[in-house]
ZAMARGU-4260 file (C-alpha; in steps of 0.2 Angstrom, whole numbers, plus 5000, padded with zeros to 4 digits):
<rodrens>
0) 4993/5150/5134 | 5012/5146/5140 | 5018/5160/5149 | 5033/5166/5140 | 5045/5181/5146
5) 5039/5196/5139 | 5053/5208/5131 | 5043/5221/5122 | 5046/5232/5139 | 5064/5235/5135
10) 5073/5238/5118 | 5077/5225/5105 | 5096/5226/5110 | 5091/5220/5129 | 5080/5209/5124
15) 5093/5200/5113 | 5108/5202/5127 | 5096/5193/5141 | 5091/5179/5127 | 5110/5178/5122
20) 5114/5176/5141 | 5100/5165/5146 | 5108/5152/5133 | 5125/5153/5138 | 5121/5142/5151
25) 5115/5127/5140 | 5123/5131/5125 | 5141/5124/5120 | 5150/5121/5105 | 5156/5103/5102
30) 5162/5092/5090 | 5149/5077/5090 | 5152/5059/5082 | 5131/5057/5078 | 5135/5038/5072
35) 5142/5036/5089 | 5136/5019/5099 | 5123/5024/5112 | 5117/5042/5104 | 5102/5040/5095
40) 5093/5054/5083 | 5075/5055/5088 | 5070/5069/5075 | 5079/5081/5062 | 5073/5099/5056
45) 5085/5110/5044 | 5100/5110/5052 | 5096/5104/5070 | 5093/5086/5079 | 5086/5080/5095
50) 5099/5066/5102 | 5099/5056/5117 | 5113/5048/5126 | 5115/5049/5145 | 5105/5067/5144
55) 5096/5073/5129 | 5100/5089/5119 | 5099/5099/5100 | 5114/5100/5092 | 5115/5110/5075
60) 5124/5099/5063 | 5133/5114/5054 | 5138/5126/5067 | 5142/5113/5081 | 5130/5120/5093
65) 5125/5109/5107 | 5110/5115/5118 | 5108/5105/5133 | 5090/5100/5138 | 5082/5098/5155
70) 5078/5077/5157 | 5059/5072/5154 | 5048/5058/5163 | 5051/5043/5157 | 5069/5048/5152
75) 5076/5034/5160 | 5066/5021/5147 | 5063/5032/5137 | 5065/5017/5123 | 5052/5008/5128
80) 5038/5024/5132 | 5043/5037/5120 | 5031/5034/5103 | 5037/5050/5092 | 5047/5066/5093
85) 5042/5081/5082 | 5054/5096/5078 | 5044/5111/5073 | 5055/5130/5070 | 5051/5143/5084
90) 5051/5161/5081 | 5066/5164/5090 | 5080/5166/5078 | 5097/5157/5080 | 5110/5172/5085
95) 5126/5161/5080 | 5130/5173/5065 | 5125/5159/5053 | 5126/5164/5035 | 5108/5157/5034
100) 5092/5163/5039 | 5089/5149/5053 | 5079/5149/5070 | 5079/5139/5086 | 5066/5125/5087
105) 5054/5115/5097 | 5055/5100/5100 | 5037/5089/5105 | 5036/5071/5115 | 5024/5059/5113
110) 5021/5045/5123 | 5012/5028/5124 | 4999/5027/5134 | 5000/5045/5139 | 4987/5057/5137
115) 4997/5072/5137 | 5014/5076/5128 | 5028/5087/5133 | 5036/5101/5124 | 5050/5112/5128
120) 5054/5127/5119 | 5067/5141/5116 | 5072/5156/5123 | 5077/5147/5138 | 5074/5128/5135
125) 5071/5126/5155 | 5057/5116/5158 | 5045/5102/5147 | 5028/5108/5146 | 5013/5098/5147
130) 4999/5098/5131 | 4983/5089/5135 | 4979/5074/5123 | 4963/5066/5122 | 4960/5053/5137
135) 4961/5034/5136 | 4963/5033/5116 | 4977/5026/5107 | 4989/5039/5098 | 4995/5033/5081
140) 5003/5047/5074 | 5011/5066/5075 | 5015/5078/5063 | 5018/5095/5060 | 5009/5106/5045
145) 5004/5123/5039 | 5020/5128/5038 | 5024/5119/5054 | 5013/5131/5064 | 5004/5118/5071
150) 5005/5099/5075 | 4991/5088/5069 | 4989/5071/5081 | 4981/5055/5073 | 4971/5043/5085
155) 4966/5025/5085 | 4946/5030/5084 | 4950/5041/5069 | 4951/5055/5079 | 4963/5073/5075
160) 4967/5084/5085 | 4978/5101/5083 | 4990/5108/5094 | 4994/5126/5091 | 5015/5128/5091
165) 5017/5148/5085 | 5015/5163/5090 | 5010/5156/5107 | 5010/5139/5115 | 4995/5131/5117
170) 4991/5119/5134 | 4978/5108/5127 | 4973/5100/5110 | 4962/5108/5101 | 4947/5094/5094
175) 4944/5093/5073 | 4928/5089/5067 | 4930/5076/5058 | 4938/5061/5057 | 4949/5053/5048
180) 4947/5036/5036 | 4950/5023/5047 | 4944/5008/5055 | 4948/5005/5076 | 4948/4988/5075
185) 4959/4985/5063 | 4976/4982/5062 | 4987/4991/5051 | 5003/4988/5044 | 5006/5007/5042
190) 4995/5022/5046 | 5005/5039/5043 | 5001/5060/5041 | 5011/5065/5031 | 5011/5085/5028
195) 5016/5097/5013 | 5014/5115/5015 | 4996/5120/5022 | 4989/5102/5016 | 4987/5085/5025
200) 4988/5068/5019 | 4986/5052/5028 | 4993/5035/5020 | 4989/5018/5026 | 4990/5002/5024
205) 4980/4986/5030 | 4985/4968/5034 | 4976/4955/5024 | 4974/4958/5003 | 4974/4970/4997
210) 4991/4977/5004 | 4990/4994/4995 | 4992/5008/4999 | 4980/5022/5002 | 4981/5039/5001
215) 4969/5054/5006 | 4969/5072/5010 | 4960/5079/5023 | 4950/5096/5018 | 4949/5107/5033
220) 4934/5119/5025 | 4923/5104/5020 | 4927/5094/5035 | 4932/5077/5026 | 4943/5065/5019
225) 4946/5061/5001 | 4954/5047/4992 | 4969/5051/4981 | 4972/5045/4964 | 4986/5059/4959
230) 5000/5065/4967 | 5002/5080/4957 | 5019/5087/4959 | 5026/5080/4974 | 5030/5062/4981
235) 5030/5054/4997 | 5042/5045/5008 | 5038/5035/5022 | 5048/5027/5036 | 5047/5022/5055
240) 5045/5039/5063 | 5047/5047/5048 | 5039/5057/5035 | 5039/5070/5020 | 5030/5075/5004
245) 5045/5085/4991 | 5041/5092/4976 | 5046/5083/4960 | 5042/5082/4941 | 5054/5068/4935
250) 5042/5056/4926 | 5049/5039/4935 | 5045/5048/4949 | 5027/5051/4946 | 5011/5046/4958
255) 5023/5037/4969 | 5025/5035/4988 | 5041/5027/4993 | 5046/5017/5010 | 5054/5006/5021
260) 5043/4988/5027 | 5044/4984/5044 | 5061/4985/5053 | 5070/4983/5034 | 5076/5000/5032
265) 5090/4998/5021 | 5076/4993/5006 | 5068/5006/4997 | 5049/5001/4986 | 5041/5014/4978
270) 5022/5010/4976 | 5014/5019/4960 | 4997/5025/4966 | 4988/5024/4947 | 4993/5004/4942
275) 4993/5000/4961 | 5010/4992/4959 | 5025/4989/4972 | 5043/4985/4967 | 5060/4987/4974
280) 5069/5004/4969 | 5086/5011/4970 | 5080/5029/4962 | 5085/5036/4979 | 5097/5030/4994
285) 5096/5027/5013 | 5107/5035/5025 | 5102/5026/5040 | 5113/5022/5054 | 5106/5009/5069
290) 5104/5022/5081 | 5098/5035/5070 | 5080/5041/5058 | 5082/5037/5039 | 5089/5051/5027
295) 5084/5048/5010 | 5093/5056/4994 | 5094/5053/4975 | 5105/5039/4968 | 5120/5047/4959
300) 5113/5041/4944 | 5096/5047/4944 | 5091/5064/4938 | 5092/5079/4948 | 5089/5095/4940
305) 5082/5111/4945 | 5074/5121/4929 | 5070/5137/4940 | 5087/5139/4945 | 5098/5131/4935
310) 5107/5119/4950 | 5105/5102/4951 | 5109/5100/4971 | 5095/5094/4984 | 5089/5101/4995
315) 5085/5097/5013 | 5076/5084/5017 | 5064/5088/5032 | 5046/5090/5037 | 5046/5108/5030
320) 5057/5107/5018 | 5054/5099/5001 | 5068/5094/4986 | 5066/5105/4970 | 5067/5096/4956
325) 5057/5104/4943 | 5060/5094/4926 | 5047/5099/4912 | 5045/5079/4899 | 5033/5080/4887
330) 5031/5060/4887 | 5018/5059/4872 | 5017/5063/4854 | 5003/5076/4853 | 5003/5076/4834
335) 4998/5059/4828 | 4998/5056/4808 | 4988/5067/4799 | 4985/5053/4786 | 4972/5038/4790
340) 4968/5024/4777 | 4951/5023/4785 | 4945/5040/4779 | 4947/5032/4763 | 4937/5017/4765
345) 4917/5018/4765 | 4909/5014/4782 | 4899/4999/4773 | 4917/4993/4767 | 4925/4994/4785
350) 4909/4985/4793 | 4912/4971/4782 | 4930/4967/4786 | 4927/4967/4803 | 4915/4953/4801
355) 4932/4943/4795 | 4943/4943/4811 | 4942/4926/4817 | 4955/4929/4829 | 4959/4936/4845
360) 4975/4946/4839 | 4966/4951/4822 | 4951/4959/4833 | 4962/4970/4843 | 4973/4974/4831
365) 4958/4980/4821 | 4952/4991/4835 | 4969/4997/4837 | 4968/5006/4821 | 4956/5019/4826
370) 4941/5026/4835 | 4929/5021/4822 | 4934/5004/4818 | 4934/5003/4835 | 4917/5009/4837
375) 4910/4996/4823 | 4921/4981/4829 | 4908/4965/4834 | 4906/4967/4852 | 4915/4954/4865
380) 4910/4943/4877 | 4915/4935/4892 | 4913/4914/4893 | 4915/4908/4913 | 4924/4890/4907
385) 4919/4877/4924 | 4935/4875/4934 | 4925/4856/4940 | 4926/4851/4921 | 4940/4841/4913
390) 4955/4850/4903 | 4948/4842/4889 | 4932/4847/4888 | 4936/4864/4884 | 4947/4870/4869
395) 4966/4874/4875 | 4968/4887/4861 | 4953/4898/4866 | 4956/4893/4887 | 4966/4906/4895
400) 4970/4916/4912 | 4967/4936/4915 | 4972/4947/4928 | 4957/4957/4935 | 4958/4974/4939
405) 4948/4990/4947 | 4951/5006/4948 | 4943/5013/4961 | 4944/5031/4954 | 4933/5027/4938
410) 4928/5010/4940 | 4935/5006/4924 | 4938/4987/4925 | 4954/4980/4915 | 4960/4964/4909
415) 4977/4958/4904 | 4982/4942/4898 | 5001/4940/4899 | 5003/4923/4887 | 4993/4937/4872
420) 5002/4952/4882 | 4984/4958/4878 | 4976/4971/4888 | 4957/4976/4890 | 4945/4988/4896
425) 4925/4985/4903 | 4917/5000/4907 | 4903/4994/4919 | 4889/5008/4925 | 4880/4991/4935
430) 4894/4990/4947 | 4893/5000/4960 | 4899/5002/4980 | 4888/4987/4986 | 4890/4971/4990
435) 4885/4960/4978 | 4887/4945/4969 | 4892/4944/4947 | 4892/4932/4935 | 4893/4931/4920
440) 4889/4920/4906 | 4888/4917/4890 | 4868/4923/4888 | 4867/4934/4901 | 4873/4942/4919
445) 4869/4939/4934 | 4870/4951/4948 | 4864/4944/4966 | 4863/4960/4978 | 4867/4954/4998
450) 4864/4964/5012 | 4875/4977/5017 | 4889/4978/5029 | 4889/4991/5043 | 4906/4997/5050
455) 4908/4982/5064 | 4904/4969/5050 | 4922/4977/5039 | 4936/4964/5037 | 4952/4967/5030
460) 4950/4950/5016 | 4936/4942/5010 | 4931/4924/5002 | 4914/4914/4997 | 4913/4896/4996
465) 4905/4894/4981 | 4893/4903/4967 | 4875/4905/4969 | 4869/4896/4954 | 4878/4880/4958
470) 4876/4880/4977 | 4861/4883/4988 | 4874/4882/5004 | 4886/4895/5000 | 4895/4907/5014
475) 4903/4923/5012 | 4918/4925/5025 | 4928/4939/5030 | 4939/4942/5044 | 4953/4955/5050
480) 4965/4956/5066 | 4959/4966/5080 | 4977/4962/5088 | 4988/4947/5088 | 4977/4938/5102
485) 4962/4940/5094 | 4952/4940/5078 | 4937/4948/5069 | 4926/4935/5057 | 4912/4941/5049
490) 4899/4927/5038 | 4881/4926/5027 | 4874/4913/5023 | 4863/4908/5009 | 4844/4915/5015
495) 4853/4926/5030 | 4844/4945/5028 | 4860/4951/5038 | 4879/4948/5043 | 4884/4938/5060
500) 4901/4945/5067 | 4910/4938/5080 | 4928/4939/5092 | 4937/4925/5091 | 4952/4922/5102
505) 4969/4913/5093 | 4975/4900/5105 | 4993/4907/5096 | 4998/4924/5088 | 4991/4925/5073
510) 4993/4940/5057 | 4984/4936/5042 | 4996/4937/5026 | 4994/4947/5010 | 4981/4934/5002
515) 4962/4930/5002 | 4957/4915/5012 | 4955/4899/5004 | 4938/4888/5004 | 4946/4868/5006
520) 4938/4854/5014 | 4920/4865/5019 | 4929/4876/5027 | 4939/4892/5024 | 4959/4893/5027
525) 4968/4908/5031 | 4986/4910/5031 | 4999/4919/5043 | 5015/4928/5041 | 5024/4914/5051
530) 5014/4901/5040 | 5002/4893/5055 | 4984/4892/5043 | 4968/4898/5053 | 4953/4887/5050
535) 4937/4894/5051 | 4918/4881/5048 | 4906/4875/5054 | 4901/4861/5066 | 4887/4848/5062
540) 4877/4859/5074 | 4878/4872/5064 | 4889/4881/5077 | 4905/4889/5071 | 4923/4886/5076
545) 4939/4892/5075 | 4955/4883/5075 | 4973/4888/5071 | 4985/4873/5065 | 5005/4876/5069
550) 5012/4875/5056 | 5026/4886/5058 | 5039/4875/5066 | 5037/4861/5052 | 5044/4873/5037
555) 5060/4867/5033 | 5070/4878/5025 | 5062/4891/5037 | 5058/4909/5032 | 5060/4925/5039
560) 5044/4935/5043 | 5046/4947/5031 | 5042/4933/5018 | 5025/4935/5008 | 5014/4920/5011
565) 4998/4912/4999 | 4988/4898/5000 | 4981/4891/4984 | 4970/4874/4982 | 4975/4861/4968
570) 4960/4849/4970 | 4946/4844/4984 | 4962/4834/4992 | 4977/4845/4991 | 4982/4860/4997
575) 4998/4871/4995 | 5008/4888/5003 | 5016/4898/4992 | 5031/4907/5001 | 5039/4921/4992
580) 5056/4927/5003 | 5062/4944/5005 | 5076/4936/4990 | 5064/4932/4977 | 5065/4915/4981
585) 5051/4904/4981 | 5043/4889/4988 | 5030/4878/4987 | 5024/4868/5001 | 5010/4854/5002
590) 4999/4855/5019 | 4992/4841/5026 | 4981/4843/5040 | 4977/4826/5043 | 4980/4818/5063
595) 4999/4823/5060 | 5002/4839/5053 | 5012/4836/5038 | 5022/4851/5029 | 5031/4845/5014
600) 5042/4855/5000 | 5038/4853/4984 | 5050/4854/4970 | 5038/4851/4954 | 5019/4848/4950
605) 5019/4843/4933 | 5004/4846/4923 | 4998/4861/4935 | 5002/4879/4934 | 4998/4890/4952
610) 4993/4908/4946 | 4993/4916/4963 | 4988/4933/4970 | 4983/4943/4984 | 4966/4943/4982
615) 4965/4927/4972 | 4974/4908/4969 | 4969/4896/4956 | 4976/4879/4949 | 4975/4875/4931
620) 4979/4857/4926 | 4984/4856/4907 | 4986/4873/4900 | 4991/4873/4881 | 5004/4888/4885
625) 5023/4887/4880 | 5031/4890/4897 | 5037/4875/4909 | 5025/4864/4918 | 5026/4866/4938
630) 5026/4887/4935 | 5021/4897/4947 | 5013/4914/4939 | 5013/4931/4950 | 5005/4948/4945
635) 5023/4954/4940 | 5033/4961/4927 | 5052/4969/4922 | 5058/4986/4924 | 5054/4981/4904
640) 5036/4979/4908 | 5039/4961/4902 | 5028/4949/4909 | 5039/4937/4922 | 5032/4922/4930
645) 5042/4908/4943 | 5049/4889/4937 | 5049/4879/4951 | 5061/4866/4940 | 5073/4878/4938
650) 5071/4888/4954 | 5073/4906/4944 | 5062/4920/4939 | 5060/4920/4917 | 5054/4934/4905
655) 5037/4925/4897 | 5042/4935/4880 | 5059/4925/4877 | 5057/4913/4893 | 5074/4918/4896
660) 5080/4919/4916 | 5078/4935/4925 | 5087/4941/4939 | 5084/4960/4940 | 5071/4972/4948
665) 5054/4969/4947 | 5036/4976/4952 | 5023/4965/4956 | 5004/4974/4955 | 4993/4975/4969
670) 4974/4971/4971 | 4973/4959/4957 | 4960/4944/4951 | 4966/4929/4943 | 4950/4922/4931
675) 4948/4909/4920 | 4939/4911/4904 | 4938/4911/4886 | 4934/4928/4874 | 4925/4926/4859
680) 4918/4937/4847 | 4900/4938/4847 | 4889/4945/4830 | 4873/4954/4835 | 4858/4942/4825
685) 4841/4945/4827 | 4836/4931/4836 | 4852/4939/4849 | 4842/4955/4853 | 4839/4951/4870
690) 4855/4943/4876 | 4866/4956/4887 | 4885/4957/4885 | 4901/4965/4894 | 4907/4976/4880
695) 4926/4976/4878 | 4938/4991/4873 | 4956/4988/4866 | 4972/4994/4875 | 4976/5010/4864
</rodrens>
């Protein structure tokens, strides 16, 4: 343990006189401009902050108090070593005669490339002391938890450790057992702890589709992560360096975890962890200066009221401090209308008017009345229309586009179809955790079990050229970014009992965007956030390549990187990028990877409608649908929850209800599949005993 100076010899008086003294040589009161040019913020708890200018020191915002701090190693570039500062209270308490009950703190370096951090500590704030990390492995994250007792240190293998801050110091890291949920070669666009009271959460966030966010809680007596589906009574707020769970009950604010993207941190998105959805917010606002850590606090608008004490201010915003807003909303009606028509009806009277609904709307609306005439409704089924086909051959009433969804937490499958605004559910015990392939048809479905992946086969996007029954030669692909030098690609091929993986070096740096890769021309194309599209096939030989075409330069108007990037393939011969800007503007572009490189903006494709996503894109020529030709369909909707979508001819967003323009907030959902298909009742005959079906549920 640190030695620290022992006053239980002497009386309590003494001991607080020699404290009192020791400090008065560091200790100074002064007026301090914090938005200053050249003083940066590094960390905040309570009332005190950790700032650097040409020395580093605390200073307690209220009382003024400015504690001068001895220099550390690497001070003198500090900007380009130091990787997080962490306050943590001490147990020395602040002698100032502050109304409040407040203490002196402790303030923890970590470095990069360093496998040991420094700390220094009250009484006498002499000397940084050295904490032994682990050796030779990346540090990701810091923070402190159970009740900022300890600091819990996150590393690129996965690894936690703990460092012990009160009553005593500890000198070297104490190991956890377990690890935590991530993958080491993978790159991340955020990996965050995040503590509240004695629990710890970790959020993170791949690059590559699907962009969501994951969040899980690490349980200390069972020695394991879980995945969280609930935030129950608190939310989460993330930023560069920066982050804190506060308690809150408002019903807007439920299940969400808000932050900042990137270097952006005067935009605020709140990502809803149950719909998996992302949009823009200005529930709360940033305080962030350049040279200072983000302070987040409640729009004056929003509600802010504290039913256990009758006040509605905030308070602190800190790593162990939460805001109390507790607000009790009863949001449904739990007495529905004791009087039903269908109690009236016979059951043989109910069956035979469900075999009179000849329509889409009239099926759901019939199971919308009830359990039990949904219980006796004909059962649905799924018909896979063949995207090779001509528009004609199929029926445009009946022809339509759905958005896929999973949840992971049930594995309830949903389908929504924003031209009906008509939502579905599939409940489906056959799918499970593996890998596998599914199709279904009109008589039956398929499912094509493939050999598992082990942990260095894992990619963060995934594609297949194309479906087993009409191909004998088709390939899985997946790759992920090990760094921006170097990628990860994983493929089987049709009769391979296992997965081939393989490094692959970029001859430029290369991210892959928020989309799945798209099979054009034999092989798969994978897009970046800068626009240059990665091609991954294979030679003649059979041997594999991969090729990176520079695209970037060609993009006129250009684009900031911040801009979200798709790929989508109209036909065998033509393929596009879909660029959405951080304005909501967005553009089309037709690649052309011929001897010159061609990029070329596209202001209409008459006839076609994109339907893009991140985990799927699909052109369909000829839709019978009243919106414009040349759209361009997103998983997005209004703060309405009116389905939205994007005309190219009119270079705006439009409401699909009205089709009238729309230029407010909106959230777009995460981890969606567009499909093409048509649903059509099907009545159970007896020569239909043996034909399987996806049974479907209506939206109640």
């Amino acid at each position: 343990m640190v030695e620290m100076e022992s006053y239980a010899s002497i009386s309590p008086v003494r001991a607080q006189e020699r404290k009192n003294k020791s400090l008065c040589s560091i200790i100074y009161k002064e007026q301090i401009d914090v938005n200053k040019a050249g003083i940066w913020c590094m960390a905040r708890w309570n009332d005190w902050g950790f700032f650097i200018d040409d020395h580093c020191f605390l200073w307690h915002v209220k009382c003024h108090t400015k504690i001068h701090l001895p220099n550390f190693r690497y001070f003198n570039d500090w900007k380009s070593y130091m990787y997080k500062c962490v306050i943590t209270p001490s147990t020395h308490e602040y002698f100032d005669n502050y109304p409040e009950d407040d203490y002196f703190c402790t303030i923890s370096l970590f470095f990069n490339g360093e496998s040991c951090c420094l700390i220094c500590a009250p009484p006498h704030y002499k000397k940084w002391v050295k904490v032994k990390l682990y050796d030779d492995i990346l540090l990701l994250d810091a923070v402190s938890f159970c009740k900022d007792e300890k600091i819990c240190t996150l590393f690129r293998n996965g690894k936690l450790g703990i460092i012990q801050m009160v009553p005593e110091l500890s000198t070297c890291l104490s190991p956890v057992t377990f690890s935590a949920p991530t993958d080491a070669n993978t790159e991340y666009q955020m990996i965050q702890l995040v503590s509240r009271q004695d629990q710890l959460f970790l959020v993170q966030q791949k690059f590559g589709s699907p962009s969501v966010l994951e969040v899980w809680k690490a349980d200390f007596e069972t020695q394991q992560f879980s995945r969280v589906f609930n935030l129950d009574g608190f939310i989460i707020f993330l930023s560069q360096g920066f982050s804190v769970a506060i308690s809150s009950s408002l019903p807007e604010e439920k299940n969400h975890v808000y932050f900042t993207q990137n270097n952006d941190h005067c935009t605020l998105y709140a990502f809803h962890i149950g719909d998996q959805s992302v949009s823009p917010t200005k529930q709360f606002r940033i305080f962030n200066r350049q040279n200072s850590i983000p302070l987040i606090a409640r729009s004056v608008c929003a509600k802010n009221i504290d039913s256990s004490t009758g006040k509605g201010k905030m308070k602190k915003l800190s790593s162990s401090s939460e805001c109390g807003v507790n607000t009790t909303v009863n949001c449904r009606n739990s007495n529905p209308a004791a009087n039903n028509i269908c109690v009236h009806l016979t059951l043989d009277l109910q069956k035979e008017i469900s075999r009179y609904l000849l329509s889409q709307d009239a099926y759901m609306n019939f199971r919308l009345v009830c359990k039990l005439w949904r219980s006796i409704a004909p059962p649905l089924r799924w018909k896979v229309v063949d995207h090779a086909a001509p528009p004609s051959s199929s029926s445009p009433d009946q022809e339509s586009m759905w958005l896929l969804s999973l949840n992971q937490n049930d594995g309830l499958c949903t389908f929504y179809n924003p031209f009906r605004n008509l939502n579905c559910y599939m409940s489906n015990h056959d799918l499970g955790k593996s890998l596998f392939f599914l199709e279904p048809s009109p008589s039956s479905k398929k499912i094509i079990h493939l050999p598992q992946r082990t942990e260095e086969y894992f990619c963060d996007t995934l594609s297949f050229s194309a479906s087993p029954t009409d191909s004998s030669a088709w390939v899985i692909f997946g790759i992920t970014c090990l760094d921006l030098k170097q990628v990860r690609i994983s493929y089987l091929r049709a009769g391979d009992d296992k997965w081939t993986s393989m490094t692959m070096d970029n001859e430029v740096s290369f991210l892959i965007s928020c989309c799945s890769p798209v099979y054009f021309g034999e092989q798969f194309c994978v897009i970046s956030f800068d626009g240059n599209v990665g091609t991954f096939g294979f030679l003649k030989d059979g041997s594999p390549y991969w090729v990176i075409h520079e695209f970037f330069l060609l993009y006129s108007p250009r684009f900031s990187s911040s801009s979200c990037l798709f790929l989508v393939q109209r036909d065998q011969n033509m393929l596009y990028s879909v660029i959405v800007t951080q304005q909501q503007n967005v553009r089309v572009y037709e690649l052309d990877f011929g001897g010159d490189e061609r990029v070329k903006l596209v202001k209409e494709v008459k006839n076609w409608h994109f339907f893009i996503s991140e985990t799927s894109s699909v052109a369909v020529c000829g839709m019978n649908v009243n919106v414009d030709d040349s759209a361009v369909f997103f998983p997005s909707f209004n703060v309405c929850n009116d389905y939205i979508y994007y005309s190219l001819e009119d270079a705006v967003f439009k409401v699909l209800k009205d089709n009238g323009t729309h230029k407010g907030q909106q959230k777009e959902l995460l981890n969606r599949v567009w499909i093409r298909c048509e649903l059509a009742p099907f009545y159970h005959q007896p020569h239909c005993k043996a034909e399987q079906n996806i049974s479907m549920v209506a939206d109640d």
